[in-house]
N, C-alpha and C positions, 0 to 999 in steps of 0.2 A: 504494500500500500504506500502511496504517495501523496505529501504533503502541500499542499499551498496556503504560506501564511498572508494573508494582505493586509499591511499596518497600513491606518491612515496617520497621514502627516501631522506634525505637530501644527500646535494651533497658527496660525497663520494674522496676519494683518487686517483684519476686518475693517472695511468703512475710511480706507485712506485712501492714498491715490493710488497706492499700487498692493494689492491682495496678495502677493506673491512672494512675500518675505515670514520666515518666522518669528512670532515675537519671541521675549526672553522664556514666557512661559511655556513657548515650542520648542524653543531650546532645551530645556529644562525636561520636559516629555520626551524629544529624542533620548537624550541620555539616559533617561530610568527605561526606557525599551531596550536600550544597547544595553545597561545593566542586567536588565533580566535573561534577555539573550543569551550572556556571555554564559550565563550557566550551563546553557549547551550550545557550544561555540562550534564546535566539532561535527554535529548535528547538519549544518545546511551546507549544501551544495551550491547554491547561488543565491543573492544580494540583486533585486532591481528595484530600479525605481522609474517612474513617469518623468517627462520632459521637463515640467516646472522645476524653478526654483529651491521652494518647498518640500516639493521631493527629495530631489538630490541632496539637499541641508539634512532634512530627517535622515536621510539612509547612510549619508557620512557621519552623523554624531552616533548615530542607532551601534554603526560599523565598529567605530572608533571605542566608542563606550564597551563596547561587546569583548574588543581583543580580535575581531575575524579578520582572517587570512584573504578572502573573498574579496577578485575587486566587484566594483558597482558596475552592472551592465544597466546601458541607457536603455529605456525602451519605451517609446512612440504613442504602443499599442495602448497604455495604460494612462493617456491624456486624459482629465476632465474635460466635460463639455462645455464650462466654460467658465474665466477667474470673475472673483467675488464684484468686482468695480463692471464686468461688463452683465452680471445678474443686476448688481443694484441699478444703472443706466435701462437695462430694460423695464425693470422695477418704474423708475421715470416714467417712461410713454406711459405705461397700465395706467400710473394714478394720476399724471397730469403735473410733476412735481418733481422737485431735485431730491435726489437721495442720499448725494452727498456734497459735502462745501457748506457756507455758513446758513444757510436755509436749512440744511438739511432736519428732514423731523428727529425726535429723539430715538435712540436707539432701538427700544421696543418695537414703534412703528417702523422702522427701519428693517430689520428683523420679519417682522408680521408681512412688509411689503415683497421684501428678497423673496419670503417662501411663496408669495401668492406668486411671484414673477416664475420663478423655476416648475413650480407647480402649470401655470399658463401655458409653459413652454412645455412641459411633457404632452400635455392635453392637445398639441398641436395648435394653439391657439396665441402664440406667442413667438416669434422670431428674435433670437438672439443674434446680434449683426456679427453678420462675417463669423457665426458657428454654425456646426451643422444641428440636423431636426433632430428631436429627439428619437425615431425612428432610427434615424443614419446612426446614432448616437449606439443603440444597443445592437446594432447590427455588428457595430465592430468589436463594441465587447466583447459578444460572441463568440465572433471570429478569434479574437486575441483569446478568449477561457479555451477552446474547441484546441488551439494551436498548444497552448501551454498543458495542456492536460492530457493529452494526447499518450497514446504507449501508459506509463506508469505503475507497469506491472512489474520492474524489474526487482529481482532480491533486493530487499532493505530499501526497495522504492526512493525517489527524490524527495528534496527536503527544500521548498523554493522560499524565499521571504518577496514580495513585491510590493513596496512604498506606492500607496496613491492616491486618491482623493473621495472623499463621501458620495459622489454620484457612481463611481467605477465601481466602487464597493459594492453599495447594493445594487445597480446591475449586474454585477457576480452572482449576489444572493437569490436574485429573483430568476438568474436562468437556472442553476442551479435544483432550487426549488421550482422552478416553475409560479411561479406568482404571477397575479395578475398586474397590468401595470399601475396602477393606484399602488400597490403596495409598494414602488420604489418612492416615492414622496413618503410615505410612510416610516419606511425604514431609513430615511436620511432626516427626519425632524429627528433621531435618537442617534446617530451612531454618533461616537464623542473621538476628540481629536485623538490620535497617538494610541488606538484601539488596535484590537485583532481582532480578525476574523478568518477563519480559517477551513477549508477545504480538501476534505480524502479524495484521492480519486486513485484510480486501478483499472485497466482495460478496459475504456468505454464507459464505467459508473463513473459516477459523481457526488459525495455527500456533503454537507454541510455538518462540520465538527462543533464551531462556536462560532456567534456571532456577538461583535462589539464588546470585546472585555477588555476590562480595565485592573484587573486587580493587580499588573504590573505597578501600575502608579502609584508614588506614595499620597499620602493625604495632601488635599489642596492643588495636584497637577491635572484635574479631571476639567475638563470644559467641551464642548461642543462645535464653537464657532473660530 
């Protein structure tokens, strides 16, 4: 049997001009994942992460914290659909209003507008500029679970970590599982930054081990956004 762990990134820069950076307290969740890791260091076969920033950041301190010998393979396939400042811009058009700069509403509604926007957009009712639909969107998921999972039956099976973002995540989940798609809105109002989730697979099966834990974390590094 064969492993796929997928950590999402440490928390990232919400509501600035650029979504794509970790804050201190991403930092800080990289490294107690690389702490927990290290205790079976030995354990994985390969270290990726998604294109962003954020990625790469978490999978370098996750690495580094860890003690692994693994370098980082880049990989494309695991892009989110799209960073925080071009959800909140769509956010804009829906309500008629800036979402962020000094107008912007208070955080809540900020928040409450991001999810109606990502939500619009799954429902095909919503265009995010210059990404693709949310159809194209699980298509390639897909295609990138279908690729990586692939064989898995060898003695002592593979062992994969892959860094990337709350929407790749739970479209893992949902094909996976088989869910309907309401339930990827769903499972991304919950999964928390610098989480696991984790996926058996073995000739052609597919199971779902855990989803979204946190108990690597010490107290206080647990967030969402």
């Amino acid at each position: 049997m064969s492993l796929l762990m997928l950590v999402r990134h440490g928390q990232a820069s919400f509501a600035v001009d650029r979504y794509d950076r970790l804050s201190e307290l991403g930092v800080a969740q990289s490294r107690a994942l690389g702490a927990w890791a290290g205790g079976s260091a030995g354990r994985w076969s390969a270290l990726r992460h998604g294109p962003r920033r954020r990625h790469a950041d978490t999978a370098s301190e996750l690495s580094k914290a860890a003690g692994l010998s693994l370098g980082l393979q880049f990989d494309e396939g695991i892009d989110e659909f799209a960073e925080g400042e071009e959800i909140l811009a769509a956010a804009g058009e829906l309500f008629g209003r800036p979402m962020q700069g000094p107008d912007a509403p208070p955080r809540a509604e900020q928040l409450r507008c991001y999810e109606a926007a990502y939500q619009a957009w799954a429902r095909g009712e919503l265009e995010i500029a210059g990404r693709e639909s949310y159809r194209e969107f699980r298509r390639r998921i897909c295609r990138w679970l279908d690729g990586v999972t692939d064989g898995g039956g060898e003695p002592g099976g593979r062992h994969l970590i892959a860094v990337s973002s709350a929407g790749v995540i739970c479209a893992v989940v949902c094909e996976v599982l088989d869910l309907p798609d309401q339930q990827w809105t769903a499972l991304i109002r919950v999964i928390q930054n610098a989480s696991l989730t984790e996926v058996l697979f073995s000739n052609g099966r597919r199971g779902l081990k855990r989803f979204n834990c946190t108990g690597h974390l010490p107290s206080g590094l647990g967030s969402t956004i």
